[in-house]
C-alpha positions as CSV (number, residue, x, y, z in Angstrom):
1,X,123.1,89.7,101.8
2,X,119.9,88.5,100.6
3,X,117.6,91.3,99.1
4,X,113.4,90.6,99.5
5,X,111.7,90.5,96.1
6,X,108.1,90.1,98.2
7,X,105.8,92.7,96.9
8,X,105.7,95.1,99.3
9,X,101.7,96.5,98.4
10,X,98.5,95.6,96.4
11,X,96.8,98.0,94.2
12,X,93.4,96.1,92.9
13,X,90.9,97.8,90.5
14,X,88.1,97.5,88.8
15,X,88.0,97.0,85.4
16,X,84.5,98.7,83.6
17,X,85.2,102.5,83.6
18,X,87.9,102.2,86.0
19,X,90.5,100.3,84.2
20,X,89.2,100.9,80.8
21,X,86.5,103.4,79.7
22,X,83.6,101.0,78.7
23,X,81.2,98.7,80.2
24,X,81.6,95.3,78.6
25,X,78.7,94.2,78.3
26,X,77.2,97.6,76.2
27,X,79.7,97.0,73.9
28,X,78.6,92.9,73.5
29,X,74.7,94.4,73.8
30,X,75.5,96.7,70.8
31,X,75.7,93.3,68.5
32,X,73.0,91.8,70.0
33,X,70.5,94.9,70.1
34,X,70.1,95.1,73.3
35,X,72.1,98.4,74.3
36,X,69.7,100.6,75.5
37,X,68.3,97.5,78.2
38,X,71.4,96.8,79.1
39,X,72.5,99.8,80.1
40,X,69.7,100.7,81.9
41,X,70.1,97.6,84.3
42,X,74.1,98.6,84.4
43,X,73.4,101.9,85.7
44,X,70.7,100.8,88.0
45,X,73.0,97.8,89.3
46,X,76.1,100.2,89.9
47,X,73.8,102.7,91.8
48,X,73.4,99.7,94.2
49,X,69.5,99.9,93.4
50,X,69.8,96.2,91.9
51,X,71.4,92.8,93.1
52,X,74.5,92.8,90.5
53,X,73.5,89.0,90.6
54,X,70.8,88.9,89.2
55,X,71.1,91.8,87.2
56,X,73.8,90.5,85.6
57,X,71.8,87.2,84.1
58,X,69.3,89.5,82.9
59,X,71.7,91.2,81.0
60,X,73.4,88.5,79.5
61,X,70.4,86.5,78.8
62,X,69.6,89.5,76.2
63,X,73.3,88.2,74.3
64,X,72.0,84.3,73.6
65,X,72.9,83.7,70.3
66,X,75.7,85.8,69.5
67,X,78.5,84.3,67.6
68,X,81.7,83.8,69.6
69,X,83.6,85.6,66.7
70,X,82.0,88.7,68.5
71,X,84.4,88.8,71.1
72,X,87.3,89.8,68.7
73,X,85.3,92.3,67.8
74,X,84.2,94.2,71.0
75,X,88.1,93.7,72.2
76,X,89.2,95.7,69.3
77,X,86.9,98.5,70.9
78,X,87.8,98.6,74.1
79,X,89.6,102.1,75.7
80,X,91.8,101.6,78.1
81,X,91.3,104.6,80.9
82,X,94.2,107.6,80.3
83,X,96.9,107.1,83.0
84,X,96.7,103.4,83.2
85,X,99.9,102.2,81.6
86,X,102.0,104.6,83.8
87,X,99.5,103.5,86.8
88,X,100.5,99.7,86.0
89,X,104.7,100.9,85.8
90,X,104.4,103.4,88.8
91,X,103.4,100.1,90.8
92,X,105.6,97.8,89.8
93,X,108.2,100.3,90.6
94,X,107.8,101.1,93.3
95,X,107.3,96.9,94.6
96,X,103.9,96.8,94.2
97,X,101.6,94.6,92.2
98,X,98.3,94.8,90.2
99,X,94.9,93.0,90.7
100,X,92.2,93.9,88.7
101,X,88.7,91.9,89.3
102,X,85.9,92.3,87.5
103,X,81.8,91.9,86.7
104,X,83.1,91.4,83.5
105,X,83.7,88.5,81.6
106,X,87.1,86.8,81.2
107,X,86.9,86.7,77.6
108,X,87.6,90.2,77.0
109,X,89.9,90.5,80.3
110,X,92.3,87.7,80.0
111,X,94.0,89.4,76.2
112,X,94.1,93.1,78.1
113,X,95.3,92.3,81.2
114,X,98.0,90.4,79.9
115,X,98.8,93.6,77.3
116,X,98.5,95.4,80.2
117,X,101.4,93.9,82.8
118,X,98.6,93.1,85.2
119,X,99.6,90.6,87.8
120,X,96.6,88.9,88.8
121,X,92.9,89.1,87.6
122,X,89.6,87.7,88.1
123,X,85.8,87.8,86.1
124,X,83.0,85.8,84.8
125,X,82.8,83.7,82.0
126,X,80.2,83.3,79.4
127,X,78.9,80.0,78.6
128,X,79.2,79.3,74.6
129,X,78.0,76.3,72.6
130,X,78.6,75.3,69.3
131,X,80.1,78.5,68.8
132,X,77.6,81.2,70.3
133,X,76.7,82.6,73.5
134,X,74.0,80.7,75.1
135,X,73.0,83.8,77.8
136,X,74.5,82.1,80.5
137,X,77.1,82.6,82.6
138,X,79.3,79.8,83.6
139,X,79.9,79.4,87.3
140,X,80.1,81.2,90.5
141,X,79.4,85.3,89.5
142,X,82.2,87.6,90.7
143,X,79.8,90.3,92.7
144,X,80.4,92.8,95.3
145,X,81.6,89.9,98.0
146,X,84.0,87.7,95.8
147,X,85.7,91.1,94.5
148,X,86.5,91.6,98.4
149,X,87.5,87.8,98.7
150,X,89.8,88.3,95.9
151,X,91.7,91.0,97.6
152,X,92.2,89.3,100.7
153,X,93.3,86.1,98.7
154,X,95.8,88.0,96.6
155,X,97.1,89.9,99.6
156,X,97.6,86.6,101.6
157,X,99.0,85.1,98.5
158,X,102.2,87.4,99.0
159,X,102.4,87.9,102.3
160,X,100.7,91.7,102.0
161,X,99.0,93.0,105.3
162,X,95.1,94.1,104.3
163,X,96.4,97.9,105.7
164,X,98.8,97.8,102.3
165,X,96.1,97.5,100.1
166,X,94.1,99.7,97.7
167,X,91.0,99.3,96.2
168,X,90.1,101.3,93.0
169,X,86.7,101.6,91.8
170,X,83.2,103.3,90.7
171,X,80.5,101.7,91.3
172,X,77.9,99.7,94.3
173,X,79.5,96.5,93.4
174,X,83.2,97.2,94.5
175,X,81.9,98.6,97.9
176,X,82.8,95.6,100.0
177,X,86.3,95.3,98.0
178,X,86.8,98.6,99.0
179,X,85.7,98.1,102.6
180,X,88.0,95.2,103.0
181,X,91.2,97.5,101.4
182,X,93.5,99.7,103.7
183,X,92.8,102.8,100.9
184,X,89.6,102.8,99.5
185,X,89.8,105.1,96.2
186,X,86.4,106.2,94.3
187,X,87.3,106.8,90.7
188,X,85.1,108.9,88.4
189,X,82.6,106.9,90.8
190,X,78.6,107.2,91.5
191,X,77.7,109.3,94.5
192,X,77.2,106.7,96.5
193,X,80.5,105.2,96.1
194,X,82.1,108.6,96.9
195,X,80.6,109.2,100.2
196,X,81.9,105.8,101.2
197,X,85.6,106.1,99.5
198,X,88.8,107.7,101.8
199,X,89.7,109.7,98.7
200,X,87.5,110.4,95.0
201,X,89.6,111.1,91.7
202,X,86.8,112.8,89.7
203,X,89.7,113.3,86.6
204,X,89.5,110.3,84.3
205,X,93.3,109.5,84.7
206,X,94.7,106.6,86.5
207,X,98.0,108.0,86.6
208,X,96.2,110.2,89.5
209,X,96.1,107.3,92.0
210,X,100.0,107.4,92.5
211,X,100.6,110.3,94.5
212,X,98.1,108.6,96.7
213,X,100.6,105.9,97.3
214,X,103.1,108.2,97.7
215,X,105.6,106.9,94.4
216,X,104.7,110.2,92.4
217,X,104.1,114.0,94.0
């Protein structure tokens, strides 16, 4: 008899103050700063009152010059969310897998993710030269529409009908991947985001999304 080892599910989340407590880019602003600009724009931007676009450039333009050295330095800061590690194993579990996709930047996803078991993950990437930041980003900027186009790639990738997918997030900019999901799930999200989840999670525990797929009562 042959057994399927397809994934049977896709659980994709955000990553800033979903997957882990902070906003990345604070914590970079914090050696350049910049903080209290920064997160300003990031709270305007996740409101939805700002085009994450262009928001984001402004943002990072304010981290040109930074040494590279500095990445080491925010990742040893950085919180993952309560819940997430039994989040991660309740998935894989129960036949699942894990996307995360992010406004964030690569260089402080690509270590954690991999800590994390996470299956699959997408973000920006800072441009550097000669060793610091030059307040550019590097190539196509992952917004509210590539999140969504991840989660459709990542569910065709395996075979994994769009009605078997959840999105997980908190802010403007994963609207659309949560539009494109089968379960949309606000967590710890802005108001605007909660009117337009199927189901909010106001306590800051990820473990709290796996009743909702039904591996945990």
């Amino acid at each position: 008899m042959i057994v399927s080892t397809a994934p049977c599910f896709l659980v994709v989340l955000d990553a800033d103050s979903t997957l882990i407590q902070d906003e990345v880019i604070e914590l970079l602003a914090d050696a350049a700063g910049s903080r209290e600009l920064v997160t300003d724009v990031t709270e305007r931007a996740m409101r939805g009152e700002l085009d994450f676009a262009q928001s984001l450039r402004e943002r990072v333009l304010t981290l040109a010059g930074l040494p590279e050295s500095v990445f080491a330095k925010v990742g040893r800061r950085i919180r993952p969310t309560d819940g997430v590690h039994e989040l991660i194993a309740g998935i894989h579990a129960g036949g699942g897998i894990v996307g995360v996709v992010s406004g964030g930047f690569h260089e402080l996803l690509d270590s954690l993710a991999a800590d994390l078991g996470v299956d699959r993950w997408r973000a920006n990437r800072l441009e550097v030269e000669s060793g610091h930041l030059t307040g550019r980003v590097l190539g196509p900027i992952i917004d509210a529409e590539a999140k969504a186009i991840a989660l459709r790639e990542w569910a065709a990738q395996d075979g994994i009908a769009l009605s078997q997918t959840v999105a997980v997030g908190d802010g403007a900019n994963d609207l659309r991947m949560m539009n494109a999901a089968g379960l949309a799930v606000a967590f710890n999200a802005k108001p605007r985001v909660k009117r337009e989840a199927d189901l909010v999670i106001d306590h800051c525990n990820l473990s709290q999304v796996l009743p909702l797929l039904g591996l945990r009562g």
